[in-house]
C-alpha positions as a printed NumPy array, in Angstrom:
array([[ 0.   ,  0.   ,  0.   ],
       [ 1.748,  3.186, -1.181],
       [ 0.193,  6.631,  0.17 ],
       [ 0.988,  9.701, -1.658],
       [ 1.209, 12.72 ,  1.322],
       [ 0.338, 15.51 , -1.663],
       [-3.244, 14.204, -1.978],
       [-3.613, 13.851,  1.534],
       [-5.54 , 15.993,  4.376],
       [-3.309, 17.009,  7.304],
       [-5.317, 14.874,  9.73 ],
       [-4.64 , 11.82 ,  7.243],
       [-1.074, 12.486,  7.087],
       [-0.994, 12.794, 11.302],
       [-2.646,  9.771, 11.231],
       [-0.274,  7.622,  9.773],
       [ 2.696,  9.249, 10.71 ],
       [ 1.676,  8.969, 14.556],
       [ 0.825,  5.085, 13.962],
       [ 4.159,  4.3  , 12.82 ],
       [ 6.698,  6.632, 13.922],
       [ 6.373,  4.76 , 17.245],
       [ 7.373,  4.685, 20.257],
       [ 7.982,  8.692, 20.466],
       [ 9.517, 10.476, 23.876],
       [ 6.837, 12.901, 25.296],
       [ 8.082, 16.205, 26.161],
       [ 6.111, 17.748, 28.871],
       [ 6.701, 21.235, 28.397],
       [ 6.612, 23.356, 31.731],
       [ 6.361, 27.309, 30.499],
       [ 5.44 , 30.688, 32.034],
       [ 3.888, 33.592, 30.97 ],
       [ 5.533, 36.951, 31.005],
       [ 3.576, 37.5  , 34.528],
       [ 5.25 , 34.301, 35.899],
       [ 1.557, 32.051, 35.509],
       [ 2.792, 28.483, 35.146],
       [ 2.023, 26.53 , 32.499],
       [ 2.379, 22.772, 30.893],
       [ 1.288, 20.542, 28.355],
       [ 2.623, 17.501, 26.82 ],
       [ 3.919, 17.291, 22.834],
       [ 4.922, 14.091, 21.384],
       [ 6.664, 15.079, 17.906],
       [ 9.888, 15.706, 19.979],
       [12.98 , 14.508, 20.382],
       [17.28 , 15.338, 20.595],
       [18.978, 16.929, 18.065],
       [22.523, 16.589, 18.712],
       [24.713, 17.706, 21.847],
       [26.974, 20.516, 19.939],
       [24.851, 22.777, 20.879],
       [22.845, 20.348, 23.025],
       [19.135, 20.784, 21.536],
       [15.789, 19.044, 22.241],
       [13.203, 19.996, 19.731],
       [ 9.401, 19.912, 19.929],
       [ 6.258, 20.685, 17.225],
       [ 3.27 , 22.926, 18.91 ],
       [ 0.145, 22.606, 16.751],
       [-2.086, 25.513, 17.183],
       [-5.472, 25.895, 17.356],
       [-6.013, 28.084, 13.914],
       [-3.761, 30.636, 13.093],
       [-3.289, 33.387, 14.887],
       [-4.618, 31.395, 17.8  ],
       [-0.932, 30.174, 19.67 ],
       [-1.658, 27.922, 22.222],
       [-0.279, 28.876, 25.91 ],
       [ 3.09 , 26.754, 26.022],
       [ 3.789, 28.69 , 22.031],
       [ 2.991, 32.12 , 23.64 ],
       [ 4.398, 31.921, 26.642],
       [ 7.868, 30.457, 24.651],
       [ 7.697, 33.604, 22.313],
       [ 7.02 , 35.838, 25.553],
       [ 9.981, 35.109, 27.894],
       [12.363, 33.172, 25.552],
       [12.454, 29.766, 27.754],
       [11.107, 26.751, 28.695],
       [12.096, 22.999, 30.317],
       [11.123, 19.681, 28.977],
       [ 9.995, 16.998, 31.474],
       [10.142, 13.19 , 30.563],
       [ 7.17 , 11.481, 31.695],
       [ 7.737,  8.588, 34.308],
       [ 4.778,  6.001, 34.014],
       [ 3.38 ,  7.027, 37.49 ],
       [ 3.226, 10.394, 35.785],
       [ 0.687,  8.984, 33.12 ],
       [-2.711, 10.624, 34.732],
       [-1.191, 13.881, 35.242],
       [ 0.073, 14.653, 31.876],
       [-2.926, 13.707, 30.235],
       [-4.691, 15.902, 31.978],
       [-2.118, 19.022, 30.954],
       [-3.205, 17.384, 27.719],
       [-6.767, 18.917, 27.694],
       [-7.424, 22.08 , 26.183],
       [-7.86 , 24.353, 29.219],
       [-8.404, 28.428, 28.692],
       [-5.458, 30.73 , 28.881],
       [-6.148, 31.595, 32.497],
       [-6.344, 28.036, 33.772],
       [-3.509, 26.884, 35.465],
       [-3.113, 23.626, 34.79 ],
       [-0.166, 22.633, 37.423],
       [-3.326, 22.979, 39.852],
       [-5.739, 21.277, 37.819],
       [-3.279, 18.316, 37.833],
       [-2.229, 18.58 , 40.816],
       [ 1.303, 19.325, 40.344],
       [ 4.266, 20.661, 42.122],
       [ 5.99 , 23.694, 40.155],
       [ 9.766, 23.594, 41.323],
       [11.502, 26.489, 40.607],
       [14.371, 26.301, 38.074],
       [17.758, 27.298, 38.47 ],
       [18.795, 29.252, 35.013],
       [15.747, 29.723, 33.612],
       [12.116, 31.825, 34.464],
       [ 9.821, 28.409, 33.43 ],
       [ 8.914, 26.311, 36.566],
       [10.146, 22.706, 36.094],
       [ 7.355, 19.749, 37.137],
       [ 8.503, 18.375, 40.487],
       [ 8.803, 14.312, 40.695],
       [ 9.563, 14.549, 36.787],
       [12.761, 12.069, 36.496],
       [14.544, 14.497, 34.349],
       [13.955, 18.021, 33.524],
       [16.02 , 20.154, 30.586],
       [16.249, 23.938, 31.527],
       [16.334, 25.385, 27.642],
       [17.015, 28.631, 26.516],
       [14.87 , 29.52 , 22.934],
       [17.443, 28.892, 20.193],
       [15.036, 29.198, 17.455],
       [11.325, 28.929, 16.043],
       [10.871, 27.439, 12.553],
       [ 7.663, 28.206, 11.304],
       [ 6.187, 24.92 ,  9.769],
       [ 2.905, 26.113,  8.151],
       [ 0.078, 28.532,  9.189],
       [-0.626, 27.16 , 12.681],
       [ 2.458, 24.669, 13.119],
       [ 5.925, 25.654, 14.824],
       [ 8.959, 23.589, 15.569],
       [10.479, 25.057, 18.697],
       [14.095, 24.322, 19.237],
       [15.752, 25.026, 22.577],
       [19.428, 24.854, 23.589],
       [19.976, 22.839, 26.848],
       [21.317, 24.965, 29.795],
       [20.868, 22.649, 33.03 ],
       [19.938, 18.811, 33.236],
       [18.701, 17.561, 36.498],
       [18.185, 13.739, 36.858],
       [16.693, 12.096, 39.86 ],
       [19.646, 11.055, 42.116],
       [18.736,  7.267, 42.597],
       [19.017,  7.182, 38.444],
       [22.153,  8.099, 38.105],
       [24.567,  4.969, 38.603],
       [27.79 ,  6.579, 38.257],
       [27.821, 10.687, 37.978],
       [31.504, 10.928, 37.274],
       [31.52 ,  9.043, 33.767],
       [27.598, 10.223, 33.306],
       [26.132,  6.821, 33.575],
       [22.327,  7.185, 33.311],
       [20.1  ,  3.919, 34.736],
       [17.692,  4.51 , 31.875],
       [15.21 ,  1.526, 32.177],
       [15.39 ,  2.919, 36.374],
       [13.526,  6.272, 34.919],
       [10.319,  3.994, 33.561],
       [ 9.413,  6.262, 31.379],
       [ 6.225,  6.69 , 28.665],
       [ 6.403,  6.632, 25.146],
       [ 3.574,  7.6  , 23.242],
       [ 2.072,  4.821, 20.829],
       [-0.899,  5.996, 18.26 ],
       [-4.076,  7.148, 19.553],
       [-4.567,  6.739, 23.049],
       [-2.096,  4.021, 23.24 ],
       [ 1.764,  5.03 , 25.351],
       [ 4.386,  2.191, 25.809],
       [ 6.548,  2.068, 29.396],
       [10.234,  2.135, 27.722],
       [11.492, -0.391, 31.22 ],
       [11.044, -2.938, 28.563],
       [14.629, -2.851, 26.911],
       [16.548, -5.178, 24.033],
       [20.341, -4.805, 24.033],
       [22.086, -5.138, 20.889],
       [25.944, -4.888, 21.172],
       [27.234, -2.665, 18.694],
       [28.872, -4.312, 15.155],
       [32.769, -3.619, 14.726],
       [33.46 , -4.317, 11.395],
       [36.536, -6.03 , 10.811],
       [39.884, -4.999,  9.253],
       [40.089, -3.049,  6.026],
       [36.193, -2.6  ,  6.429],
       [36.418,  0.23 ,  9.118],
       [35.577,  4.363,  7.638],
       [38.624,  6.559,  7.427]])
């Protein structure tokens, strides 16, 4: 079955990307206004984009044009943000930062979550999120007339203590930080569940200059 994207609606096109480009990291974005309201909302196009500069990356779909949602404005307003992983006991929480609350709703409350002040940046991070990314904006790439991809440069990492086997050669316990990965629909995978495949060293004369 072949599917040509050109003839396609956008909501066909999310459909079948979202089905397949599975499992994807959730990045629960923690924001704040330019009057210091918290704000947060998860976004699962996201992932790293290298380490020099160290970026994470996320797409915001708005409403309509013209109408940003909160965690887009608030980005555009102070020039920050921090991404929070998603542990699985986390699951309830973020999907309710997932509804479509009014501007003036503050949804740490409505969740029932903890906003822990960050060190280097204005944006609250979520407290008991296993790992939080302070981010300075580096950049907004409009995609289309109510799409954005919002790429931030990583200032300050914090990690839960009990995941980090050994801090001096940055050994992370990554199954230890049970985190969510969202499937299609309503569907998110725990990522404890984990295959290792030791790397292939190709023999001599086969190795890249």
């Amino acid at each position: 079955m072949k599917f040509d994207f050109s003839t396609l609606s956008p909501i066909e096109r999310y459909k079948l990307i979202s089905s397949t480009v599975v499992p994807r990291p959730i990045a629960w974005v923690s924001t704040c206004d330019a009057e210091g309201r918290p704000n947060a909302g998860p976004f699962s196009f996201f992932n790293a984009f290298g380490e020099d500069p160290p970026v994470l990356g996320f797409a915001i779909n708005d409403r309509r044009p013209g109408d940003r949602k909160d965690t887009g404005r608030n980005i555009r307003e102070t020039g920050d943000f921090v991404v929070n992983m998603v542990a699985d006991h986390q699951a309830e929480e973020m999907n309710i930062t997932a509804a479509e609350f009014r501007p003036e709703v503050d949804e740490f409350a409505e969740a029932g979550l903890e906003a822990v002040p960050s060190e280097m940046v204005r944006a609250p991070r979520i407290g008991g999120s296993p790992v939080s990314f302070e981010c300075e904006l580096l950049q907004i790439v409009e995609l289309g007339p109510h799409r954005s991809l919002v790429l931030g440069r990583i200032v300050l990492m914090h990690v839960v203590d009990e995941a980090v086997r050994d801090a001096a050669r940055y050994h992370i316990d990554t199954p230890g930080l049970r985190l969510l990965g969202r499937m299609q629909g309503n569907w998110y995978v725990r990522t404890a569940d984990a295959l290792e495949i030791p790397r292939i060293i190709p023999g001599p004369g086969k190795i890249a200059e």
